[in-house]
C-alpha positions in Angstrom: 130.4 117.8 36.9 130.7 121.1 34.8 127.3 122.2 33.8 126.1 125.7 32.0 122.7 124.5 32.8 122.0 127.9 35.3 122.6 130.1 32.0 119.5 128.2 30.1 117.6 131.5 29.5 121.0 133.4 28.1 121.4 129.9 25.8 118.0 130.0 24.7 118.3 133.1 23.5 121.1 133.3 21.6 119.7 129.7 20.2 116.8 132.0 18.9 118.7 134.4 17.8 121.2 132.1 15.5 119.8 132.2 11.7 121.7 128.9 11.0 120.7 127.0 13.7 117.4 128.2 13.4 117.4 126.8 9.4 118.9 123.5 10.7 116.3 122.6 13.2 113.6 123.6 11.0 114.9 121.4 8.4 115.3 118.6 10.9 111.6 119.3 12.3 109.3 116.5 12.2 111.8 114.1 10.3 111.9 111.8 13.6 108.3 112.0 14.1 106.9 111.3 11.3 109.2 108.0 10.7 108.1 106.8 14.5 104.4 107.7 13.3 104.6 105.2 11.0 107.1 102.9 12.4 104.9 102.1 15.5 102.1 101.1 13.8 104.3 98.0 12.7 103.5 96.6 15.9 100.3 95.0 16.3 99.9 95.8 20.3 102.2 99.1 20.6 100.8 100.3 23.9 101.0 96.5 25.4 104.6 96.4 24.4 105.0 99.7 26.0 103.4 98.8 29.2 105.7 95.6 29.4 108.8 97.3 28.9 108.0 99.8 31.6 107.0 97.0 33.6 110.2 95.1 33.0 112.2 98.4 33.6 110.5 98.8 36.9 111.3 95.3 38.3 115.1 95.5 37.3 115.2 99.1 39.3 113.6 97.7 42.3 116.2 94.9 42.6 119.2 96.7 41.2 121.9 95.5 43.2 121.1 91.8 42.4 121.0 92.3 38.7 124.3 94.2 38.5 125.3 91.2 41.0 124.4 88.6 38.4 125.9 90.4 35.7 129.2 91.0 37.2 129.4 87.5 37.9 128.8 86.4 34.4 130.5 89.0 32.8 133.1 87.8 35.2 132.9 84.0 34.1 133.5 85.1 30.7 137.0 87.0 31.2 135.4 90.6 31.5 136.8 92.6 34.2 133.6 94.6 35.8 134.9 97.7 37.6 132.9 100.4 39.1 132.9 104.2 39.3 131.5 106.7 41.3 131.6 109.9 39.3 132.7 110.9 36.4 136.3 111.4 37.8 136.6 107.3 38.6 135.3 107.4 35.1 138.9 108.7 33.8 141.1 107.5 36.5 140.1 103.9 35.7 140.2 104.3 32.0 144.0 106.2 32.6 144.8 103.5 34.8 144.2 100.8 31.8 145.5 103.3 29.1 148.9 102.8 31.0 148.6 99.0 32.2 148.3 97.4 28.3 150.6 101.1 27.2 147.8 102.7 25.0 148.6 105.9 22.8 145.7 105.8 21.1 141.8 105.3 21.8 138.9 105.0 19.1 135.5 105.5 20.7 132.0 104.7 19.9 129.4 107.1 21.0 129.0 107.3 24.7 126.8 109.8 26.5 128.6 108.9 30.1 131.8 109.7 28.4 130.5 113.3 27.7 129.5 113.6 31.4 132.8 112.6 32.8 134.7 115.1 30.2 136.1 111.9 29.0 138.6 113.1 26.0 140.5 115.6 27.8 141.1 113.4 30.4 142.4 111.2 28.0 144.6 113.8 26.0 146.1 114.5 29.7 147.3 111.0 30.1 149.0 111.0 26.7 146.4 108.9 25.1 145.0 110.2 21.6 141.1 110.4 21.9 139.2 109.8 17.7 135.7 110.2 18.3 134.3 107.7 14.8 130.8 108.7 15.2 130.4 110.7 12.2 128.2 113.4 14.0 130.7 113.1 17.6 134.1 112.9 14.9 132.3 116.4 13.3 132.3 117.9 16.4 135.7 116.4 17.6 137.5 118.8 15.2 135.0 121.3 15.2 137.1 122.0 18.9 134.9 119.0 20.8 132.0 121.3 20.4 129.5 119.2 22.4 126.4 117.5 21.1 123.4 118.9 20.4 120.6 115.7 20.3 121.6 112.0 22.3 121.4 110.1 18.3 122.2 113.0 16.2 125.1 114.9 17.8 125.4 117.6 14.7 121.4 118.2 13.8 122.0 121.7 14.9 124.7 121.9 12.0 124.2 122.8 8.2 126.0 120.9 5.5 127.6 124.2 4.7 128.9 124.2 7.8 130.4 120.7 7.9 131.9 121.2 4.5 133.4 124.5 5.4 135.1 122.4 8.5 135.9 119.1 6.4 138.0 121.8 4.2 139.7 123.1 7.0 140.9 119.9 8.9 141.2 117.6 6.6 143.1 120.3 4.1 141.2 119.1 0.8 138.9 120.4 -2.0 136.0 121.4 -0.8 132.9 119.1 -0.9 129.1 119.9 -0.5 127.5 116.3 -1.9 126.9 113.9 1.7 128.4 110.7 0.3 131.3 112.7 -0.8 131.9 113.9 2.6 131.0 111.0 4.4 133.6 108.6 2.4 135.9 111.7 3.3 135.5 111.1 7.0 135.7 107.2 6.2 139.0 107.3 4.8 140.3 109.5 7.7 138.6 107.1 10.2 140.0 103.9 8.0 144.0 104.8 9.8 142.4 105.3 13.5 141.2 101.8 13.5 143.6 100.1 12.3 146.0 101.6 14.5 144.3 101.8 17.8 145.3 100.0 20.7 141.6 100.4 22.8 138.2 100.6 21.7 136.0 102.7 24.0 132.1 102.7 23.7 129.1 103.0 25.6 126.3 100.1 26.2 122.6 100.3 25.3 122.0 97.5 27.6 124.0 95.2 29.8 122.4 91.5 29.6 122.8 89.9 33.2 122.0 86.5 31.9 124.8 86.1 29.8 127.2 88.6 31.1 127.2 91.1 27.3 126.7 94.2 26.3 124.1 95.3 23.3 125.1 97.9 21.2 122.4 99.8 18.9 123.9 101.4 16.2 123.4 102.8 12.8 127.1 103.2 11.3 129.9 100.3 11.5 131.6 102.2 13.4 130.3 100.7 16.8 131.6 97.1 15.4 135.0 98.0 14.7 135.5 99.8 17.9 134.6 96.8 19.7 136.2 94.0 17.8 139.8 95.3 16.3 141.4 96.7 19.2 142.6 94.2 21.5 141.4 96.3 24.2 137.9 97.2 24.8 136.5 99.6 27.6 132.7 99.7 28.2 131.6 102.7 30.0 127.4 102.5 30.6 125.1 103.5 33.6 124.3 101.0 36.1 120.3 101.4 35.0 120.9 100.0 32.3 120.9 96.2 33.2 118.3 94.1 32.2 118.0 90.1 33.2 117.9 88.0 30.1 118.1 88.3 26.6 114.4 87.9 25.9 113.8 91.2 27.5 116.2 92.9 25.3 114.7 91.6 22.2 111.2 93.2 24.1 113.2 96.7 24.5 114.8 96.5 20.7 110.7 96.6 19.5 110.7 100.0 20.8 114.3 101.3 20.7 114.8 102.3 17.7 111.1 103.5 16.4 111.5 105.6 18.5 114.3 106.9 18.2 115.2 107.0 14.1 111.5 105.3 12.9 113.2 102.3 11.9 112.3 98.7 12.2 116.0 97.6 13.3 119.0 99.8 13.7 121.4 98.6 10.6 123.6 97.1 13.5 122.8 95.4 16.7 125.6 93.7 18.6 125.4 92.1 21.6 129.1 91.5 22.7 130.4 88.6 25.5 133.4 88.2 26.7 136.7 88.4 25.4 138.2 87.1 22.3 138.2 82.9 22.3 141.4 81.1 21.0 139.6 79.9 18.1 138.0 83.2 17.1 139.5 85.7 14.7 138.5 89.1 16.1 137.1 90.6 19.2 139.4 91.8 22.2 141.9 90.1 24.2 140.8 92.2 27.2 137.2 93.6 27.8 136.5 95.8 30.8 132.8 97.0 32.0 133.0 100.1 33.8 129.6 100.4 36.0 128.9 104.5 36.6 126.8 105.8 39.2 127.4 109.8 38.8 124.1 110.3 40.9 122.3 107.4 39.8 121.9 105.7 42.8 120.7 108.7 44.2 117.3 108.7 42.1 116.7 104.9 42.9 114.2 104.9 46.1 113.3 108.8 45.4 110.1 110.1 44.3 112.2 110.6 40.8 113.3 106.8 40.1 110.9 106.3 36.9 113.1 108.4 35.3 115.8 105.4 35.4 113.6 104.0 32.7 114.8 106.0 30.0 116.5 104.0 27.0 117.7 107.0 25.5 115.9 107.2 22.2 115.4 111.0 22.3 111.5 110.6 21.1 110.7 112.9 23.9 113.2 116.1 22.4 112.5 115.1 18.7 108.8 115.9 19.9 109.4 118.5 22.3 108.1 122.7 20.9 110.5 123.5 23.0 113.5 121.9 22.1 113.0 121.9 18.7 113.1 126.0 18.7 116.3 126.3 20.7 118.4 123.0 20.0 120.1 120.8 22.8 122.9 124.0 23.7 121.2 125.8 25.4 120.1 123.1 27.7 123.7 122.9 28.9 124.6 119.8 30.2 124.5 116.4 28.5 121.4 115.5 28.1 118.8 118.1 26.3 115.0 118.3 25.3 112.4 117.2 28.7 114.7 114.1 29.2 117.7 116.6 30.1 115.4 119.1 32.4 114.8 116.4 34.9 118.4 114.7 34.6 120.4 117.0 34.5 118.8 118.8 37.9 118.6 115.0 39.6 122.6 114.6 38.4 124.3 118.1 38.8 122.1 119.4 41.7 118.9 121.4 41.4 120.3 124.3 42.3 122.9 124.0 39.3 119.9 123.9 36.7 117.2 126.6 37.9 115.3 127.1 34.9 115.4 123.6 33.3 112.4 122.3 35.1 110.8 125.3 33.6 112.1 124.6 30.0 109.0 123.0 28.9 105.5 123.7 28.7 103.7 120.6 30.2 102.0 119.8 27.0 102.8 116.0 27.4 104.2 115.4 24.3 107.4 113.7 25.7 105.1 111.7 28.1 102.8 110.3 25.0 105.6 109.3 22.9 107.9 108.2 26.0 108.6 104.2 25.2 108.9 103.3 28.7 106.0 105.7 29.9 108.3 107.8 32.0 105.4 110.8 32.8 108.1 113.7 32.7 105.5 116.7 33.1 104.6 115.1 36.7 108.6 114.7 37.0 109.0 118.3 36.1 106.5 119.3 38.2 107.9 117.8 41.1 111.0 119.5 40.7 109.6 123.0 40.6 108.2 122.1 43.7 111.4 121.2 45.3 112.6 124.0 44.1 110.2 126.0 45.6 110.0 124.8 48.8 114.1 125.2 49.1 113.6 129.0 48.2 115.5 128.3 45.1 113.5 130.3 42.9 113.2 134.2 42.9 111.3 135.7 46.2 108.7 137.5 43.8 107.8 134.3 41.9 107.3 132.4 45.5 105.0 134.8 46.7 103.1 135.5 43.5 102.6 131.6 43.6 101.4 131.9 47.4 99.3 134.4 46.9 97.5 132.3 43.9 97.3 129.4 45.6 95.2 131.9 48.7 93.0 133.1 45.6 92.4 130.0 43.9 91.2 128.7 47.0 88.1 130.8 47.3 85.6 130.9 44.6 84.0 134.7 45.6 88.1 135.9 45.3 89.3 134.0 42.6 85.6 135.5 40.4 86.5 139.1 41.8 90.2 138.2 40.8 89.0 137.1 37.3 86.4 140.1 36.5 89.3 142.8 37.2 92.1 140.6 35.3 90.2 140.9 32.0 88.7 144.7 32.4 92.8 145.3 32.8 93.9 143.5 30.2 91.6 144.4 27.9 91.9 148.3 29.0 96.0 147.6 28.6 95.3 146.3 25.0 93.8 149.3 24.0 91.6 148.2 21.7 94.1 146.0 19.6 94.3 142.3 19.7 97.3 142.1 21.6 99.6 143.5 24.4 103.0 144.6 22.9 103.9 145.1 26.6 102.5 143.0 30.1 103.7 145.7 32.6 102.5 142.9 35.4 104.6 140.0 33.8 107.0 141.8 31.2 109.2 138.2 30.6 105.8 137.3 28.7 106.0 139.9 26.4 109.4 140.4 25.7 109.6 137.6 23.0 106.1 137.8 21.8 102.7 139.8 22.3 100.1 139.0 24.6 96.8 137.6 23.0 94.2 140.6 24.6 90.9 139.2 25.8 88.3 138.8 23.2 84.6 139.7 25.9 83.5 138.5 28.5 84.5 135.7 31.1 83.3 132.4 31.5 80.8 133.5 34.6 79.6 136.1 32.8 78.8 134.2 30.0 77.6 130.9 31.5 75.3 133.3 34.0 73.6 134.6 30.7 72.8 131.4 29.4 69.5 130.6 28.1 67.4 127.9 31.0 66.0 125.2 29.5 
């Protein structure tokens, strides 16, 4: 698994540094969050219904293997094949391996996260078989050179209109258009030949119902629906977390799904697909295959880091994240961006692939508020700095800094002492002003911004002078 992840402070600062992204995800601030504001309040016991999807997520992860079990065998029943895959390499080999049994050339595809991690397209491309992403935001990208996404639901949020109709010009070799309905019917009628003449249909799964052996797609263009239905052969490439046992449950998780992820009621299309296409049935494909991806999944079940398997992928923890929202999903570089992507991506590449992402936040506990499934990320994050730390992953001077603060903070005379000199120093560094242009002690503070100078007295000081009753 490829990830940039180790040059996160290098991303974010050319993220910072880029006017036009910088407009983009200003414009794009707060959009999500207000619509989940006020889609949320649509539901008469939000928390409750938070605490019983979390609930419900828990019990599938604690008996994994018997729910992916049931679903294979009912997916089975149904004339599904269920194959599984370890990495993102089995990922590709299998989908090859069925390019060449039913003698695909062509492959239209839904979005799908897992295909991103297994570097799906170009392992397609390789095997002769013509990858069209039909996502508008993922087809954008596609001939911006794959560029990869930016956000989980909205691939291209770090994009400007100019910028797509600069690129619809160039590709697509007409006029050039700046109105969105103009461009999106572009991209329709571009899209309109791909499926039509498409062999396979690859998408990812929202959920995989173990009851009934289906997949639910949650989608908000057509596109997911004519992937799945007008090839005749249909590849499903999901997580293994992401079984649940009956269809009940799902309609539980689609109360929370998508206000939290777009503020809407009901995505514009919900499918929940099973089996393959009956004699008597018009559409829908005459082969269906499941592949099941671990990719260091089953790692995180048992550890102190399996509530993170909760995660339904709405994004409400980047759209609501200070942090992401100044730097974009780039510079996070790996798959998954925002808090979400700072414990994944660690947990799925390695911890020592992603040094600084566990640091990418600042533990205000936004993400864990808004989190559907109540995964507590900050605590998550936490942990991880402290793995880090205790495999001497992190620089020598920050370890012992951290040692030597733990030593102080530990005594109340030192940790006063410590206190007293800290302010009469940074208040003597000031100058006089209201801030420090320049932390000689901690210059990465300052480098970006100045350091607030202390305003009197500390808290001692002042609570010793305090009037007795």
């Amino acid at each position: 698994m490829e990830s940039r992840s180790h040059r996160f402070k290098e991303n974010a600062a050319a993220a910072l540094a880029n006017p036009v992204l910088q407009a983009s995800m200003k414009k794009a601030k707060g959009k999500f969050v207000d619509k989940r504001a006020i889609a949320i309040k649509e539901i008469d016991d939000f928390e409750g219904t938070r605490e019983a999807a979390k609930q419900l997520r828990d019990r599938v992860l604690e008996n994994l293997d018997l729910w992916l079990e049931k679903f294979e065998s009912n997916a089975t029943a149904r004339g599904a094949t269920v194959l599984w895959a370890k990495d993102g390499e089995e990922i590709c080999r299998h989908v090859a391996e069925i390019g060449k049994r039913h003698g695909i050339k062509k492959a239209v595809k839904s979005k799908s996260m897992l295909s991103e991690e297994a570097g799906l397209n170009q392992a397609l491309e390789a095997n002769g078989i013509q990858p069209v992403e039909t996502d508008l935001g993922e087809y954008i990208l596609q001939i911006n050179n794959n560029e990869p996404p930016s956000h989980i639901i909205a691939p291209v949020v770090h994009k400007s209109l100019d910028e797509v109709a600069d690129l619809f010009e160039k590709v697509h070799k007409t006029p050039r258009k700046t109105e969105i309905p103009a461009l999106t019917r572009e991209a329709r009628e571009v899209l309109r030949t791909h499926f039509l003449t498409a062999d396979m249909g690859i998408s990812g799964g929202n959920f995989l119902v173990a009851e009934t052996g289906s997949v639910a797609l949650v989608t908000n263009e057509g596109n997911g629906r004519m992937v799945t239905t007008l090839p005749r052969v249909h590849v499903v490439i999901t997580g293994i977390e992401k079984v649940i046992p009956t269809l009940e449950d799902l309609s539980t998780l689609m109360r929370l799904l998508p206000r939290s992820a777009t503020g809407q009621s009901i995505s514009n299309y919900v499918s929940v697909l099973t089996g393959t296409k009956a004699a008597d049935e018009l559409d829908g494909p005459e082969h269906l295959y499941y592949i099941l991806v671990d990719n260091g999944r089953a790692d995180v079940i048992g550890s102190e880091f399996q509530e993170m398997l909760r995660c339904i992928r709405c994004g409400a923890c980047m759209n609501h994240c200070p942090v992401y929202q100044a730097i974009g999903g780039h510079a996070y570089g790996w798959v998954y961006p925002g808090p979400m992507g700072s414990v994944l991506t660690p947990l799925y590449t390695g911890l020592e692939n992603a040094i600084d992402l566990p640091h990418a936040a600042t533990l205000c506990n936004q993400c864990g508020v808004v989190c559907p499934v109540k995964i507590p990320l900050p605590d998550l994050l936490r942990k991880l700095r402290e793995k880090q730390t205790d495999r001497n992953l992190r620089p020598w001077l920050e370890r012992a800094a951290l040692k030597a603060w733990a030593f102080v903070a530990a005594s109340p005379t030192l940790y006063a002492l410590g206190v007293w000199f800290g302010v009469r120093y940074l208040k003597w560094l000031a100058g006089g002003k209201a801030s420090i242009p320049v932390l000689s002690v901690a210059p990465e503070w300052t480098r970006g911004r100045d350091f607030p100078a202390p305003e009197g007295r500390t808290f001692r000081e002042l609570y010793a002078q305090r009037k007795q009753p």
